[in-house]
C-alpha positions as CSV (number, residue, x, y, z in Angstrom):
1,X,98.6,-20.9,-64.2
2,X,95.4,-22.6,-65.1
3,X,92.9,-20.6,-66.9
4,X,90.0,-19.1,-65.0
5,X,86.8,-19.9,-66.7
6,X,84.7,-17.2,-65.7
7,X,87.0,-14.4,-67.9
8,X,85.5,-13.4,-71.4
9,X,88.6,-12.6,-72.9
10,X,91.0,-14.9,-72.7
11,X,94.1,-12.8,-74.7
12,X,93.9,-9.7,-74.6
13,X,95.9,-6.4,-76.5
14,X,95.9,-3.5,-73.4
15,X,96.5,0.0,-74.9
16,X,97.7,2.1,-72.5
17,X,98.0,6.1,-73.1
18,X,101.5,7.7,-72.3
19,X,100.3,9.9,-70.3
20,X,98.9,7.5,-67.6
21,X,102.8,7.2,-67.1
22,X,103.1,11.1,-66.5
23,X,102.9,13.4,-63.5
24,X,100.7,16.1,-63.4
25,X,99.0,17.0,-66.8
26,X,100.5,13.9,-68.1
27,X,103.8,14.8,-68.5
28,X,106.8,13.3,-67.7
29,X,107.6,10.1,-65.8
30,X,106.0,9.2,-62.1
31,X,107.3,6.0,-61.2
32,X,104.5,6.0,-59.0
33,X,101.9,5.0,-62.2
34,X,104.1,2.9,-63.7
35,X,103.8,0.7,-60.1
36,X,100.2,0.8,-59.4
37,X,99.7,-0.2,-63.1
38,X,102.0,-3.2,-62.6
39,X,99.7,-4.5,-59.7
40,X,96.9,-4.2,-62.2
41,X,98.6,-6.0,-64.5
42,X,99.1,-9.0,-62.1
43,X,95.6,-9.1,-61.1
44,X,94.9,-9.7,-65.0
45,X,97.4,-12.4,-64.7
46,X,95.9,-14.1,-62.1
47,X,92.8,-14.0,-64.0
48,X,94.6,-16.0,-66.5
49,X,94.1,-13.8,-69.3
50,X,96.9,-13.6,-71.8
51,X,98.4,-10.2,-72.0
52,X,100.0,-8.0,-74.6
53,X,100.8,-4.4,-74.1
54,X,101.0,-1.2,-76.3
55,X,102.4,1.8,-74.8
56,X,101.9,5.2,-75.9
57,X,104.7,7.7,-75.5
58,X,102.6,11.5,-75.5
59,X,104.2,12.0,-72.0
60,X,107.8,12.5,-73.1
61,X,106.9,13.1,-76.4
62,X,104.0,13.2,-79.2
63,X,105.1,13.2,-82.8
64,X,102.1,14.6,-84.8
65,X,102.1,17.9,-81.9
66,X,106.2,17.8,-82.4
67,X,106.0,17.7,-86.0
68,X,102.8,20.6,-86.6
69,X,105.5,23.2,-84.5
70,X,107.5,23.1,-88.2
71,X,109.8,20.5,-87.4
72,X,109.7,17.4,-89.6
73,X,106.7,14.9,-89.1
74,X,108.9,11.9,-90.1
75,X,111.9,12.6,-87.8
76,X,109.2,13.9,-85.1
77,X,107.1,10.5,-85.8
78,X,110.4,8.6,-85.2
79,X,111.0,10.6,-81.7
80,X,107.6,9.7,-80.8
81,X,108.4,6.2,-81.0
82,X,111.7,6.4,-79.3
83,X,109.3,7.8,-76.7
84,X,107.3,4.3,-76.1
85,X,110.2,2.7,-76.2
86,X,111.6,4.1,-73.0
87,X,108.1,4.2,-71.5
88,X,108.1,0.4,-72.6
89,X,111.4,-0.4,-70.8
90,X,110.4,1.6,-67.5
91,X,107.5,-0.5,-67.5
92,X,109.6,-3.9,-68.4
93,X,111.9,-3.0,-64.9
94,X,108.5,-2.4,-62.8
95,X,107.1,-5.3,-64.0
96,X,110.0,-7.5,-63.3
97,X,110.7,-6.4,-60.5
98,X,107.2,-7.8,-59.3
99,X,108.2,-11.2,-60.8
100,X,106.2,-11.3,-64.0
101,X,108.4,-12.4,-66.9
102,X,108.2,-9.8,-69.7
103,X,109.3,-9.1,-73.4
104,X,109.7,-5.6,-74.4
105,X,109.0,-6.1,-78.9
106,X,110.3,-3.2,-80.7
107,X,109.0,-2.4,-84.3
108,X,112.7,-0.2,-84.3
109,X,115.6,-2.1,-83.8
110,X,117.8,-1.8,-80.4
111,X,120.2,-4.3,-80.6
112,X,120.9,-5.5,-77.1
113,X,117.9,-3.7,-75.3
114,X,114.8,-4.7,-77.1
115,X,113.4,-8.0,-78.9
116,X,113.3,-7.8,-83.1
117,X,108.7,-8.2,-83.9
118,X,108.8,-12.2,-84.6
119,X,105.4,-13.4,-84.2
120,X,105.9,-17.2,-83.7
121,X,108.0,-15.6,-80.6
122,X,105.2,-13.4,-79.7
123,X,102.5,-15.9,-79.7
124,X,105.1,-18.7,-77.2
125,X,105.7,-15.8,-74.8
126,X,102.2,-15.2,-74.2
127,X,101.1,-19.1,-74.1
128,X,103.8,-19.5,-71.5
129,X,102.1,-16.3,-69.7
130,X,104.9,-13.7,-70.6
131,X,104.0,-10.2,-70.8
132,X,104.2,-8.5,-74.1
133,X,105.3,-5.0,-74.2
134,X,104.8,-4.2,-78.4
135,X,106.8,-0.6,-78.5
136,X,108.4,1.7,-81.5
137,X,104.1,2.0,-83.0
138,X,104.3,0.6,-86.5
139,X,107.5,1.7,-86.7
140,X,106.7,3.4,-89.9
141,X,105.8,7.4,-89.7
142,X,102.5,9.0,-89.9
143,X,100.8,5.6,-87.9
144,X,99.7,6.0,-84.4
145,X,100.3,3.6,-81.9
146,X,96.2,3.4,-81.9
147,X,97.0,1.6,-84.9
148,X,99.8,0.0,-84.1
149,X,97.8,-1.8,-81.4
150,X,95.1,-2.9,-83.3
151,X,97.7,-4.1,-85.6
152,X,99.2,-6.2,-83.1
153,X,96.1,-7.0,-81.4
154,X,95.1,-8.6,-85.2
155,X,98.4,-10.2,-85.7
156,X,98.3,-12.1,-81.9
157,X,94.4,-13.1,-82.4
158,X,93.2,-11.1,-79.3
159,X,89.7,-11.6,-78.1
160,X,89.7,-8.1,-77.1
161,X,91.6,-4.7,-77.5
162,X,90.9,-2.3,-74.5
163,X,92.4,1.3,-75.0
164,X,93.4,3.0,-71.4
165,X,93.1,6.2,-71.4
166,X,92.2,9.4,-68.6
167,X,88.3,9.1,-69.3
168,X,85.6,7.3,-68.7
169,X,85.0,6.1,-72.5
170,X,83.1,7.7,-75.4
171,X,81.0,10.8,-75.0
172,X,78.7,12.6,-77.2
173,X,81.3,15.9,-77.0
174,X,84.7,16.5,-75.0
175,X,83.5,15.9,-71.5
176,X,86.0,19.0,-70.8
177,X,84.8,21.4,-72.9
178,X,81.4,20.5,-72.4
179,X,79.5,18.6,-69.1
180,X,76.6,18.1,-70.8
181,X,78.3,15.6,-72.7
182,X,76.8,11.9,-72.6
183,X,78.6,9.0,-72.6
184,X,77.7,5.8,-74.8
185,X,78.2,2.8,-73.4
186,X,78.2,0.8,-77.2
187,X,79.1,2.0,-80.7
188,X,79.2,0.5,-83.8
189,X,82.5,0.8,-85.5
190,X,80.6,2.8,-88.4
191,X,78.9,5.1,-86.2
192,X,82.7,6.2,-84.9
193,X,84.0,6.5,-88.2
194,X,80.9,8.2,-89.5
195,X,80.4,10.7,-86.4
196,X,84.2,10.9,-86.3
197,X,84.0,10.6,-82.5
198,X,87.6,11.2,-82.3
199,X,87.9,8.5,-79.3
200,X,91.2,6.7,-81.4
201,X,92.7,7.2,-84.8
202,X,90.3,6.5,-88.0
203,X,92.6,3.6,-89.1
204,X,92.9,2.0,-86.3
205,X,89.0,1.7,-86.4
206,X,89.3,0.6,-89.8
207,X,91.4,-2.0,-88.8
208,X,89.4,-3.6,-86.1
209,X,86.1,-3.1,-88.3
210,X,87.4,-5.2,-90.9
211,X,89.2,-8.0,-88.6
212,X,86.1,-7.8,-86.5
213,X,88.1,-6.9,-83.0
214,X,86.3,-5.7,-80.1
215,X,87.5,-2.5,-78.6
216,X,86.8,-1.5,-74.8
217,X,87.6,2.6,-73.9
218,X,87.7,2.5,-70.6
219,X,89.4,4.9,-67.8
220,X,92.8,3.2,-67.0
221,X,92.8,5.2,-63.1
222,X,89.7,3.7,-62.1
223,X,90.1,0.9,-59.5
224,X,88.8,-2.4,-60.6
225,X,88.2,-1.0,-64.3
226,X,90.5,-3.1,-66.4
227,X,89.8,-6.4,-64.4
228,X,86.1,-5.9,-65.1
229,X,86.5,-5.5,-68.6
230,X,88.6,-8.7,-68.8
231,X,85.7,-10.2,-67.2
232,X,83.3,-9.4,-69.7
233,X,81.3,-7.0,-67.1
234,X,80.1,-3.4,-68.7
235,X,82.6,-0.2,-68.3
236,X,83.5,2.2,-70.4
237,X,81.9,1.9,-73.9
238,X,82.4,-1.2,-76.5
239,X,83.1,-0.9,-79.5
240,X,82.2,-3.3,-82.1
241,X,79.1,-5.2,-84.7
């Protein structure tokens, strides 16, 4: 499929939060979001942007909450990444099953089920305009798949790294807890870090400040919001020099 010239990122890392997989308060499965998320991901497609995917795994299971109950954070980080793993194959079937040729990369080993991380693979898949699915985070404990994507988003050369979550992007305050809370439509990595703005793990800020990748937050539910990005048209809030 040819490029289309009118996109401003032309690869792209697509962070998705677990619980945009979950039923009501984000738990669980609905095969219903795992669908309507596949449709989104073909209109990316025809875009022609190249697309890599990190899924999150908070709605089966979220290691740092697991492993503050007294259990142990290492084996509860590990059972959080066994958790985007099967949110990762779920997504792999829907995805297939709407004819879009996808790779499911695990930093955890599943013999038989998943692919091993080999970038030179990674980079083909995506030229030949294969979906990416990078699950299993880092695969190393205490890192959050925050990090993990902007990681991967680093390691594949992404233009772009846009983190779906359940809210409109950056505010001032939890938008919950408080509705007078503002949302900023551009941040500096340093005011993030600085104001600790909580939107995505510290490191993974880090990361992308010091490999210079652009992050879009942007609400995942909204119709049209993802495409738009990919664009280069204003949602959510950038991130970025």
């Amino acid at each position: 499929m040819p490029k289309n010239k009118k996109i401003k990122y032309k690869r792209i890392l697509l962070k998705v939060s677990g619980e945009g997989f979950g039923g009501e308060n984000g738990k669980g499965i609905d095969t219903e979001k795992f669908a309507t998320f596949a449709k989104t991901i073909q209109k990316i497609l025809s875009l022609g942007a190249e697309t890599a995917l990190v899924v999150g795994g908070g709605n089966v299971l979220r290691g740092a909450k697991f492993g503050r109950s007294g259990k142990s954070r290492i084996v509860a980080d590990q059972a959080g990444m066994i958790a985007t793993i099967l949110n990762a194959l779920l997504l792999q079937d829907t995805l297939e099953e709407c004819n879009m040729k996808t790779h499911v990369i695990s930093a955890i080993e599943i013999k038989n089920i998943t692919e091993p991380f080999i970038l030179r693979n990674c980079l083909r898949y995506l030229e030949e305009r294969n979906i990416v699915i990078f699950a299993g985070g880092t695969g190393n404990p205490y890192f959050t798949t925050d990090t993990a994507a902007a990681l991967r988003a680093i390691e594949i050369n992404a233009d772009v790294m846009l983190k779906a979550t359940r809210v409109d992007g950056v505010y001032t305050d939890d938008p919950v807890k408080n509705p007078s809370a503002k949302l900023l439509s551009k941040l500096t990595y340093a005011e993030v870090l600085n104001r600790q703005l909580g939107v995505m793990d510290m490191t993974a800020v880090s990361l992308s400040m010091e490999n210079k990748l652009p992050i879009i937050v942007l609400n995942m539910n909204k119709k049209g919001n993802i495409e738009k990005a990919v664009l280069g048209k204003s949602v959510g809030t950038f991130i970025g020099n």
